[in-house]
MIROZA-578480 format. One record per residue: residue in three letters; x, y, z of N, C-alpha, C, O, CB in turn. Coordinates in steps of 0.02 Angstrom, whole numbers, padded with zeros to 5 digits, always signed. Glycine has a CB too. Example, Ala and Ser with C-alpha at 12.3 -4.5 7.8 and 13.67 -1.06 7.14 Angstrom:
# residues 2
ALA+00660-00284+00390+00615-00225+00390+00660-00165+00390+00712-00166+00423+00565-00224+00452 SER+00642-00112+00354+00684-00053+00357+00645+00002+00394+00670+00057+00402+00704-00030+00286 
END
This chain:
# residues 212
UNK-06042-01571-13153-05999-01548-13098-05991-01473-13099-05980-01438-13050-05931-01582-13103 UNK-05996-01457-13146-05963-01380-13164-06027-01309-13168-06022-01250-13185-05922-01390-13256 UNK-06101-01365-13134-06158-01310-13152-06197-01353-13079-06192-01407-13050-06208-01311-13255 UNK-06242-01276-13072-06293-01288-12991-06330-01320-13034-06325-01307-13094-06338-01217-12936 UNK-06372-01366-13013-06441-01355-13014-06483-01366-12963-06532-01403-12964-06464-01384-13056 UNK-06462-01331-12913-06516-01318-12832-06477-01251-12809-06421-01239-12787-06508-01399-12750 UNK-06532-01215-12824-06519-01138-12817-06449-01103-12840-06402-01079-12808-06526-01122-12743 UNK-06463-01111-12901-06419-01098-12963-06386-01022-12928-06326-01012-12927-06471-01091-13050 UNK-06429-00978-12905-06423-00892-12904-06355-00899-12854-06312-00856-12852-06508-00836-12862 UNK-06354-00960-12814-06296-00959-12762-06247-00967-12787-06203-00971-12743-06293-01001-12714 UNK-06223-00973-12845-06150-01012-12898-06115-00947-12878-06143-00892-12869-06158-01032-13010 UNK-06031-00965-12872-05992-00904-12887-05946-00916-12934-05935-00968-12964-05960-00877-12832 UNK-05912-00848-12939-05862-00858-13000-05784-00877-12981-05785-00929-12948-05860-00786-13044 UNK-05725-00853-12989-05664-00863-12965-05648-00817-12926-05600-00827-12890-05620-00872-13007 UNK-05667-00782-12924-05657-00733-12844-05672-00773-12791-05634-00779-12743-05711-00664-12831 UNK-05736-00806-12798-05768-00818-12713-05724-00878-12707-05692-00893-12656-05870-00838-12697 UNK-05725-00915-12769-05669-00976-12747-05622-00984-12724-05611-01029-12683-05648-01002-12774 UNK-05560-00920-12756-05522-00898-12717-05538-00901-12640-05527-00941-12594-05512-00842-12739 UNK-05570-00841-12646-05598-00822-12545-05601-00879-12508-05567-00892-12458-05688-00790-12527 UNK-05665-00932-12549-05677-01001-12499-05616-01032-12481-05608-01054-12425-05720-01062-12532 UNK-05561-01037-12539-05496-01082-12514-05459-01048-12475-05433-01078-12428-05449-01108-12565 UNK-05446-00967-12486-05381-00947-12431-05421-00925-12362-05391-00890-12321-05324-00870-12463 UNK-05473-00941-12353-05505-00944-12289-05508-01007-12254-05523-01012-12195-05566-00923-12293 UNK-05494-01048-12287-05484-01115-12230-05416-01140-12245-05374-01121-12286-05543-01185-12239 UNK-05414-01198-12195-05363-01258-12159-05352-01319-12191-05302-01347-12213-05388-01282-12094 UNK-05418-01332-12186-05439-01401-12191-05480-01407-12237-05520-01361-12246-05467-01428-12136 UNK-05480-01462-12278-05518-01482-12332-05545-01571-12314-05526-01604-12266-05464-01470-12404 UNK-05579-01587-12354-05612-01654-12354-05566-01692-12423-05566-01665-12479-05709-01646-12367 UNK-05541-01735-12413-05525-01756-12482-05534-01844-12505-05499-01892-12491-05445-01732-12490 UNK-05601-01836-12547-05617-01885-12569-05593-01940-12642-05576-01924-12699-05667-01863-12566 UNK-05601-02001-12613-05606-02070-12674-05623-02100-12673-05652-02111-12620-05578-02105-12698 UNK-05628-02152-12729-05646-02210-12707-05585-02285-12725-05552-02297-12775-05721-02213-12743 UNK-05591-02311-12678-05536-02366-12686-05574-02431-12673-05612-02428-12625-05470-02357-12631 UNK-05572-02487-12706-05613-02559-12716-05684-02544-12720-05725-02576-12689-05603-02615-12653 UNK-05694-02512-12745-05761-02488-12736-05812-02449-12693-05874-02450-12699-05779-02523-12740 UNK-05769-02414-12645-05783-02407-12573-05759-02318-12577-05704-02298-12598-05729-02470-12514 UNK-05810-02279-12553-05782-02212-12546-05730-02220-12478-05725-02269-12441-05848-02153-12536 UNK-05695-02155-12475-05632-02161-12462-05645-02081-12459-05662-02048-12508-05578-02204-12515 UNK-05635-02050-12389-05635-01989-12375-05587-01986-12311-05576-02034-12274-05706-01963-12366 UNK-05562-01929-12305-05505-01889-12265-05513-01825-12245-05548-01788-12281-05447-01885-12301 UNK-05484-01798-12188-05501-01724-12195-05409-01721-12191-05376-01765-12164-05563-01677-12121 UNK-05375-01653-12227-05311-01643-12247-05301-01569-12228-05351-01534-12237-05300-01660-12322 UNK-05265-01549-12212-05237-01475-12232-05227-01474-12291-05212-01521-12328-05177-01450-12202 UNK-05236-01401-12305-05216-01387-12361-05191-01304-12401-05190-01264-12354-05265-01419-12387 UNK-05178-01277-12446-05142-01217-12453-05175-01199-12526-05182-01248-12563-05054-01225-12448 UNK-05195-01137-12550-05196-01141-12624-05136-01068-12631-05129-01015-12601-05292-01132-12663 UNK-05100-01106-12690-05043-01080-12723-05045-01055-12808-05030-01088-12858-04992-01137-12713 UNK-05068-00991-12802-05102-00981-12883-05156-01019-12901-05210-01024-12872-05054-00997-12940 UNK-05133-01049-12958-05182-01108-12993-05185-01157-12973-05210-01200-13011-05175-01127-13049 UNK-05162-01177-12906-05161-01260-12872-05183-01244-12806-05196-01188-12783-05078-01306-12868 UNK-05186-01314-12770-05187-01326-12722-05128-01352-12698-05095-01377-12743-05232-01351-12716 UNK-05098-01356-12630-05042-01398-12613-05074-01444-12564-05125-01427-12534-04977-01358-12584 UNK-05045-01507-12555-05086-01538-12515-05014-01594-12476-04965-01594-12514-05159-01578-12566 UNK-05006-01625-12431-04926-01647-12399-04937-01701-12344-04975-01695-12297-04881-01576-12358 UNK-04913-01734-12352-04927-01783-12271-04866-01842-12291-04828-01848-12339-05035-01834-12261 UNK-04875-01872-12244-04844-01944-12247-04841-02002-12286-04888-02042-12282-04859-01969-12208 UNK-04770-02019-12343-04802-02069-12381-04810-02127-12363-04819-02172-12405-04779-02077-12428 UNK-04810-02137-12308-04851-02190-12271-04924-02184-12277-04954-02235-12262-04837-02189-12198 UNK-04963-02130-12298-05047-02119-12300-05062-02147-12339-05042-02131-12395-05082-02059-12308 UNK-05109-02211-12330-05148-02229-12379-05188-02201-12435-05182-02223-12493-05178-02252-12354 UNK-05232-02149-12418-05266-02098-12464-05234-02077-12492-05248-02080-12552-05297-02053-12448 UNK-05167-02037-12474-05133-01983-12535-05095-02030-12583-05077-02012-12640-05070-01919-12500 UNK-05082-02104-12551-05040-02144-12617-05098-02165-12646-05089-02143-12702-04982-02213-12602 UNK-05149-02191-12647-05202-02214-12687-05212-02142-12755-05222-02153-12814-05278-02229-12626 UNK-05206-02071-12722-05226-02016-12765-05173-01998-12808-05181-01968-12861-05247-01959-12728 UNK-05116-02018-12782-05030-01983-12808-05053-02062-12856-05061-02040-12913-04926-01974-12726 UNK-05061-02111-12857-05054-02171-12911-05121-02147-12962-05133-02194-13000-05065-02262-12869 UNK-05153-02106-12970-05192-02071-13032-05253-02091-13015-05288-02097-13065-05173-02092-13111 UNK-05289-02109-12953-05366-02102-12936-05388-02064-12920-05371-02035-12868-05391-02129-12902 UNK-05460-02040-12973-05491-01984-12953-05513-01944-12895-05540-01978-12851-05527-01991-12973 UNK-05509-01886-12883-05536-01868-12809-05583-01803-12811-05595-01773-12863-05470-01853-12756 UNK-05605-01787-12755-05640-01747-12760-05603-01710-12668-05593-01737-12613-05725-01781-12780 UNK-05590-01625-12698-05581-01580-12633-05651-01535-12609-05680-01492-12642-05517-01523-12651 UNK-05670-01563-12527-05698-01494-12499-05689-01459-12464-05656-01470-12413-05736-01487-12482 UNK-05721-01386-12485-05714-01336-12414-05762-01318-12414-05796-01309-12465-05668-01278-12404 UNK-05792-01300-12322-05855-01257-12314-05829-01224-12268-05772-01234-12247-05925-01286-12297 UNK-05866-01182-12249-05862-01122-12192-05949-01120-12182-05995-01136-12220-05817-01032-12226 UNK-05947-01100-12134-06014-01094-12103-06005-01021-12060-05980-01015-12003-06033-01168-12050 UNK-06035-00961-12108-06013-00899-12064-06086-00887-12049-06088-00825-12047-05965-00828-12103 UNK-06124-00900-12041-06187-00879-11967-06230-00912-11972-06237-00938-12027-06226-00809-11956 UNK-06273-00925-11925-06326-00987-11912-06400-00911-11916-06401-00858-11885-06306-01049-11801 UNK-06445-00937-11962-06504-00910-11986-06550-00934-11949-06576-00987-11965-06519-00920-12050 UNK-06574-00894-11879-06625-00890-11838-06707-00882-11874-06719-00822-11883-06604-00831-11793 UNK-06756-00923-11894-06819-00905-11896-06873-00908-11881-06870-00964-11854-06829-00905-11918 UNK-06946-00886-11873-06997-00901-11831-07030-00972-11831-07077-00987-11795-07044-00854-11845 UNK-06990-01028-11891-07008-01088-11893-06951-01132-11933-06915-01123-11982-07075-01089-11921 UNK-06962-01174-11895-06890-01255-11891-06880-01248-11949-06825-01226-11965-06908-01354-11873 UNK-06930-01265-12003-06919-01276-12069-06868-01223-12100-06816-01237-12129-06986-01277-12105 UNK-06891-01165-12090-06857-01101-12123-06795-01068-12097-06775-01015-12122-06903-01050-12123 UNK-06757-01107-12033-06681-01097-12002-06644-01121-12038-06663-01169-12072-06661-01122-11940 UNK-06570-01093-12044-06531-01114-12104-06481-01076-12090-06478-01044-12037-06558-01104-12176 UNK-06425-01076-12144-06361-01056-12125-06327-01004-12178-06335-01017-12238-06318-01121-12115 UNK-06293-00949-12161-06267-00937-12204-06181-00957-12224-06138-00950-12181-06287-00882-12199 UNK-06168-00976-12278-06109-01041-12295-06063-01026-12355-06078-01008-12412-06148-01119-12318 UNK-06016-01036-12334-05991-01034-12421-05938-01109-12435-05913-01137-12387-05929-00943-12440 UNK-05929-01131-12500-05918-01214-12512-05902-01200-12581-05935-01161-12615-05990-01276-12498 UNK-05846-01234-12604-05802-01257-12621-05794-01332-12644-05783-01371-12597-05773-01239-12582 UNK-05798-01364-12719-05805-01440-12721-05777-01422-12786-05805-01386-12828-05881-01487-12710 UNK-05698-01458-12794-05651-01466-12848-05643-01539-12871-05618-01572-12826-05584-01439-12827 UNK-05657-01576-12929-05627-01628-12961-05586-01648-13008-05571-01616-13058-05652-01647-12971 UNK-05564-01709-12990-05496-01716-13041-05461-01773-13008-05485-01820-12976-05441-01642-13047 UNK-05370-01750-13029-05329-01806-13040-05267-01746-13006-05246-01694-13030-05325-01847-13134 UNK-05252-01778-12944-05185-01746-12905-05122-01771-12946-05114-01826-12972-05178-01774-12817 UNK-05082-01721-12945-05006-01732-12979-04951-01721-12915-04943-01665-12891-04989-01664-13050 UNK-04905-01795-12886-04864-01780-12856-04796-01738-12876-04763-01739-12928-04858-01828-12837 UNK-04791-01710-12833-04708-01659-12853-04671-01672-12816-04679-01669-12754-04701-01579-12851 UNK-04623-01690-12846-04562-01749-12802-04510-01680-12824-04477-01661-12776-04536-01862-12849 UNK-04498-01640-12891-04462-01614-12900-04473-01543-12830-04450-01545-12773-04464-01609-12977 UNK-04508-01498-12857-04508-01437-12816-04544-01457-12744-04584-01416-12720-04550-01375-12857 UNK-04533-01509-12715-04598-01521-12661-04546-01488-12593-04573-01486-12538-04633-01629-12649 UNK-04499-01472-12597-04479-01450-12529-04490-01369-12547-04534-01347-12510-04392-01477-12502 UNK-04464-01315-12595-04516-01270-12601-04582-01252-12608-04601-01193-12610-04508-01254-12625 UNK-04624-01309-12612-04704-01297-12592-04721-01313-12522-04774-01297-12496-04755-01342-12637 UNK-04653-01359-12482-04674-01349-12418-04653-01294-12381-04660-01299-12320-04661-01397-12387 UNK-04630-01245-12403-04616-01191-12385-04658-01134-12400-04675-01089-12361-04564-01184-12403 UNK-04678-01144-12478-04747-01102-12472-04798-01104-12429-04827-01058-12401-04780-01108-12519 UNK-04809-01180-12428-04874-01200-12388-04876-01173-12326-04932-01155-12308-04883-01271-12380 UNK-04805-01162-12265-04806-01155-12206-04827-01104-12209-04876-01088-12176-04760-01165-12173 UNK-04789-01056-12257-04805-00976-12250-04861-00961-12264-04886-00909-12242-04769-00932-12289 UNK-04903-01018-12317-04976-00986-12315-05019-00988-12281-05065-00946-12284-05006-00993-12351 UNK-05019-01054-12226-05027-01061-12150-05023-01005-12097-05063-00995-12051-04979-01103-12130 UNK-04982-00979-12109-04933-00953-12062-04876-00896-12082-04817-00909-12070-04899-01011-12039 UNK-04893-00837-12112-04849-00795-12147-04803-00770-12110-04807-00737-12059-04876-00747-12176 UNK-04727-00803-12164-04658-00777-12123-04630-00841-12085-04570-00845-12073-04676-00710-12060 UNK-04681-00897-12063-04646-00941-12019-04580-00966-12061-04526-00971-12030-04695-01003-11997 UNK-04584-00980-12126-04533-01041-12131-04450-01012-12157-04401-01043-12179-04568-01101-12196 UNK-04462-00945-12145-04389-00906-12135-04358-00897-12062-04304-00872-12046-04397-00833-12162 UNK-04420-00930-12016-04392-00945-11931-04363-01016-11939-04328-01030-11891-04464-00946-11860 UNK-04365-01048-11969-04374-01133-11956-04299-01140-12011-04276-01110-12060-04475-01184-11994 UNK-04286-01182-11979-04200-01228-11996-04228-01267-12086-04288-01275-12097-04176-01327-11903 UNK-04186-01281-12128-04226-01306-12169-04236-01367-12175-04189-01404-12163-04215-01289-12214 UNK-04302-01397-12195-04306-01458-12197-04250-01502-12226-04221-01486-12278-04359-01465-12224 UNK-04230-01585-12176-04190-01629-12199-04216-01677-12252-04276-01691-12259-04168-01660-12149 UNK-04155-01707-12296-04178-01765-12335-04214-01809-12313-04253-01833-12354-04137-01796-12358 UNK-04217-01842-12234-04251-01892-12205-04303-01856-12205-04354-01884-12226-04230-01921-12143 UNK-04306-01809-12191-04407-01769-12183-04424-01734-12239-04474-01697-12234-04425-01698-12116 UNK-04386-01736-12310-04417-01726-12391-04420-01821-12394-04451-01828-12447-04343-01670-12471 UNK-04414-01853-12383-04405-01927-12397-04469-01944-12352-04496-01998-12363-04324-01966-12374 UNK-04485-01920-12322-04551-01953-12273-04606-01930-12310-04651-01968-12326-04560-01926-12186 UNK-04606-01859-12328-04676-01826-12341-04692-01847-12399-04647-01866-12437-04681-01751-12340 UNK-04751-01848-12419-04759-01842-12489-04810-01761-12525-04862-01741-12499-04801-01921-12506 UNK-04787-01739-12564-04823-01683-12611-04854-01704-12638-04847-01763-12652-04798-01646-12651 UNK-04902-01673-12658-04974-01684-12702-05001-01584-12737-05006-01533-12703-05057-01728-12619 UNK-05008-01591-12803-05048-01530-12788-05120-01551-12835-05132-01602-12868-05002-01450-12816 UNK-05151-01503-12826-05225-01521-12843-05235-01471-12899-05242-01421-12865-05283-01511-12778 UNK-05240-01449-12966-05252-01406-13007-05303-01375-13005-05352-01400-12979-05246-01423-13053 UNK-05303-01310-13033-05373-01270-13028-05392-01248-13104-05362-01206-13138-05365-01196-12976 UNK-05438-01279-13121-05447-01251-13207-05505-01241-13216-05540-01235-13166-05428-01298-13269 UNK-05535-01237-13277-05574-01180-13287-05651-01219-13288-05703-01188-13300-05549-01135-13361 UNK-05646-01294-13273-05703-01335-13277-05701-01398-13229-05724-01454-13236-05710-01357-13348 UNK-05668-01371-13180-05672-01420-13129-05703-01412-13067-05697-01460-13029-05618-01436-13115 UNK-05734-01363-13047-05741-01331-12985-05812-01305-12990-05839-01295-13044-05686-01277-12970 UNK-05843-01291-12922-05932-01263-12904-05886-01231-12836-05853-01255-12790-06022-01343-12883 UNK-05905-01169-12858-05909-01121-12779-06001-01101-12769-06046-01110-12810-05849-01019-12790 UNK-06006-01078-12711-06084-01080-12675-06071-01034-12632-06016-01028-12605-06115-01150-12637 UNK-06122-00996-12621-06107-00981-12563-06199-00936-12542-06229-00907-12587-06022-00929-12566 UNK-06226-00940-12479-06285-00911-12453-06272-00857-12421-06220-00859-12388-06321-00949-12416 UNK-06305-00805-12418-06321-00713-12365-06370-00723-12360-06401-00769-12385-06315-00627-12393 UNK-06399-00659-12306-06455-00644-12304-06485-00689-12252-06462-00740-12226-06480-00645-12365 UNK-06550-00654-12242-06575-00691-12162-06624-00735-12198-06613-00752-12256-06619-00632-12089 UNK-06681-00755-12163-06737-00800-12169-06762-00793-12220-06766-00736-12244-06782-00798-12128 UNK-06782-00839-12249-06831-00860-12311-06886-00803-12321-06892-00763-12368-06872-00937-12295 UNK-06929-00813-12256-06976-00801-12248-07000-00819-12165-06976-00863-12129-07002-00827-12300 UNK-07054-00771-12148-07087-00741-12081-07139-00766-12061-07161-00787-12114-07104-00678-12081 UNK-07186-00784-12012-07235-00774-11988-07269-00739-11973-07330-00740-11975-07236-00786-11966 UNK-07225-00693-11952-07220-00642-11901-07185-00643-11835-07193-00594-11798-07275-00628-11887 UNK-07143-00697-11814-07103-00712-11745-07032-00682-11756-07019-00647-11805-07097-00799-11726 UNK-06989-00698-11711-06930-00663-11723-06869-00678-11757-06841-00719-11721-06914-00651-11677 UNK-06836-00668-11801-06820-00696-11867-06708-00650-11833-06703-00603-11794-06895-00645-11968 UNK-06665-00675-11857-06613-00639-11851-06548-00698-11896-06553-00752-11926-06604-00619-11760 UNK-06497-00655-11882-06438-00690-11906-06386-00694-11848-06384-00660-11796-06409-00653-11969 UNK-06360-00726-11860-06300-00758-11779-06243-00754-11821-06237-00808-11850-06309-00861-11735 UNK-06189-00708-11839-06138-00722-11836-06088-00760-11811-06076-00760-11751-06134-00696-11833 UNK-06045-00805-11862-05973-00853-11814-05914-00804-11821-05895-00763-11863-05940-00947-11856 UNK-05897-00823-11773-05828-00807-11785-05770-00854-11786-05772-00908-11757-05812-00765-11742 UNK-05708-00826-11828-05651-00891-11808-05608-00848-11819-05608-00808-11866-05640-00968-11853 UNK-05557-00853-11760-05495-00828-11767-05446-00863-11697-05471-00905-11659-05505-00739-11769 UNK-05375-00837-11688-05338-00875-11637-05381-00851-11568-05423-00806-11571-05248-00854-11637 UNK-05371-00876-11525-05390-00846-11459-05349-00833-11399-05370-00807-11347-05435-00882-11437 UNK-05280-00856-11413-05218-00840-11374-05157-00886-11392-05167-00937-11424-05233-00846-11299 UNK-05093-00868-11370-05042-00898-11377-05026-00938-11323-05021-00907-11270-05001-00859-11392 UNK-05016-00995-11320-05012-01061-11273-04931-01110-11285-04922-01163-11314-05089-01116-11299 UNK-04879-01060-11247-04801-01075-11272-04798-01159-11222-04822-01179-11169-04724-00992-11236 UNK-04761-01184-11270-04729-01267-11213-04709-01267-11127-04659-01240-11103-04639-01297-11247 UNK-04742-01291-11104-04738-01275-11046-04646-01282-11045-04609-01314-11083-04789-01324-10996 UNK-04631-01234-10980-04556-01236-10983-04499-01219-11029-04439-01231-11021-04545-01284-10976 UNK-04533-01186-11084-04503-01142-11117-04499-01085-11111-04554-01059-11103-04513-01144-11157 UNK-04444-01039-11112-04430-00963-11103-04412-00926-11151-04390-00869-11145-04385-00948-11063 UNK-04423-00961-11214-04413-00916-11295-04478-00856-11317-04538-00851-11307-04418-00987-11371 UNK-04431-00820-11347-04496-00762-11349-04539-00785-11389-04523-00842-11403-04483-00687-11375 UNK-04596-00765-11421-04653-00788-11457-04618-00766-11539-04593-00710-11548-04737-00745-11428 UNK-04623-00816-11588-04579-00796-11660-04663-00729-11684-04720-00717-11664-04559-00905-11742 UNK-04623-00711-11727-04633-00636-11744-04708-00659-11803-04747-00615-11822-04542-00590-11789 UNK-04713-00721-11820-04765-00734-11884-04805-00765-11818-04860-00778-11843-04739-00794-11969 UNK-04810-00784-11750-04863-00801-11699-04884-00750-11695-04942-00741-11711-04850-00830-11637 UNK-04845-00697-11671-04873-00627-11638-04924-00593-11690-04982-00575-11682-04806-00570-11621 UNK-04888-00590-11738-04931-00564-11824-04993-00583-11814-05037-00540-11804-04905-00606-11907 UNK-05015-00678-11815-05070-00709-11834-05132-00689-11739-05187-00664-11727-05038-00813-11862 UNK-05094-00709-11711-05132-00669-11646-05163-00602-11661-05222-00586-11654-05078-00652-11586 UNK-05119-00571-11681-05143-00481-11673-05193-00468-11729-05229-00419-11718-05070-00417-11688 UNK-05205-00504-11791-05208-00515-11824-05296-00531-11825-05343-00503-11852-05156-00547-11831 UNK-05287-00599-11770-05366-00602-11768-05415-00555-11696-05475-00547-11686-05382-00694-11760 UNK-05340-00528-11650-05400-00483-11620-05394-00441-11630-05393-00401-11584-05418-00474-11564 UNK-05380-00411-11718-05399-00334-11732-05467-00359-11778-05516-00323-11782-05327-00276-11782 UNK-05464-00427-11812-05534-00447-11842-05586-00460-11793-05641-00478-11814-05531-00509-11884 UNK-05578-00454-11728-05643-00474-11678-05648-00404-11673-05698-00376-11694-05635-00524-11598 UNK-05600-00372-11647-05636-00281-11630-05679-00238-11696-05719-00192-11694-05555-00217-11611 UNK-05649-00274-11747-05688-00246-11804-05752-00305-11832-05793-00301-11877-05628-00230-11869 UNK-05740-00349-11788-05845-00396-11828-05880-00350-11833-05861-00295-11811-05909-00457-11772 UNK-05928-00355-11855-06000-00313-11828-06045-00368-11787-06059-00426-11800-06055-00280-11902 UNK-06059-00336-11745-06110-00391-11692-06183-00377-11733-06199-00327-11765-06118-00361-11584 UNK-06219-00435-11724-06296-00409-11765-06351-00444-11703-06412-00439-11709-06313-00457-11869 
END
């Protein structure tokens, strides 16, 4: 689990891992239950050395994982699609993320990790927001996912085509960021101050991409 062996040179260290997790949302989070894989896609937050992970203890998956079955977390990103002069040799440039182990519920601190979590979502929101009630710490359930020093493969690909023919070969940048603010219809409240942030936020990262 803890070593490539298909294009080893792509492995990263705890930096990129870092990067891969506080760049996404969403994760994949796998098990297996009666014998049967058992996959989900989840939000999720990394908090130092963990992950936070939260939903409904009504979810089947997170009580099967919170009762001590193994799982496995992913993340990918897919930041540009690798144009080349032949099918075989198009490809992507990616970075991925695949952690295993054993989730630990936190029943004690779980209403301060849902407060981290919003803010790491969303920096600043959860000093706008009323604080969560006992009926809605009593619904959710916490989970965090540990990060140690032999559990985890980061990956990640650059760079354009393999190789040429001679036809026309390039890289396609993605982009992801918000694309506007979309208030409840019939509401007249101003926009909270951590929306405006995350807006401005991603169209000062579009004026600064580089187009290729």
């Amino acid at each position: 689990m803890d070593k490539l062996t298909r294009y080893p040179q792509r492995g990263g260290d705890r930096r990129l891992l870092d990067e891969i997790l506080d760049d996404g949302v969403v994760a994949v989070l796998s098990t297996v239950a009666d014998g049967q894989p058992w996959s989900v896609p989840i939000a999720y937050a990394r908090l130092g050395d963990r992950i936070v992970l939260h939903g409904s203890t009504g979810a089947g998956a997170l009580r099967h994982v919170a009762a001590g079955a193994p799982a496995t977390l992913t993340v990918t990103h897919v930041d540009a699609l690798i144009v080349a002069d032949t099918a075989f040799d198009h490809s992507m440039n990616y970075r991925s993320a695949v952690l295993r182990g054993a989730l630990t519920p936190e029943a004690v601190d779980g209403a301060e990790l849902l407060e981290a979590f919003t803010d790491k979502l969303l920096p600043g929101r959860s000093a706008e927001l009323r604080a969560n009630t006992r009926k809605e710490l009593a619904a959710t359930t916490v989970l965090t996912f540990p990060i140690t020093a032999d559990n985890w493969i980061a990956k990640a690909r650059t760079g354009g085509a393999s190789s040429s023919e001679g036809g026309w070969s390039g890289v396609l940048p993605l982009r992801k960021g918000y694309a506007r603010v979309e208030p409840t219809p019939g509401q007249e409240l101003p926009v909270p101050a951590s929306v405006r942030a995350a807006l401005e936020a991603s169209e000062d990262g579009a004026r600064c991409a580089p187009v290729s």
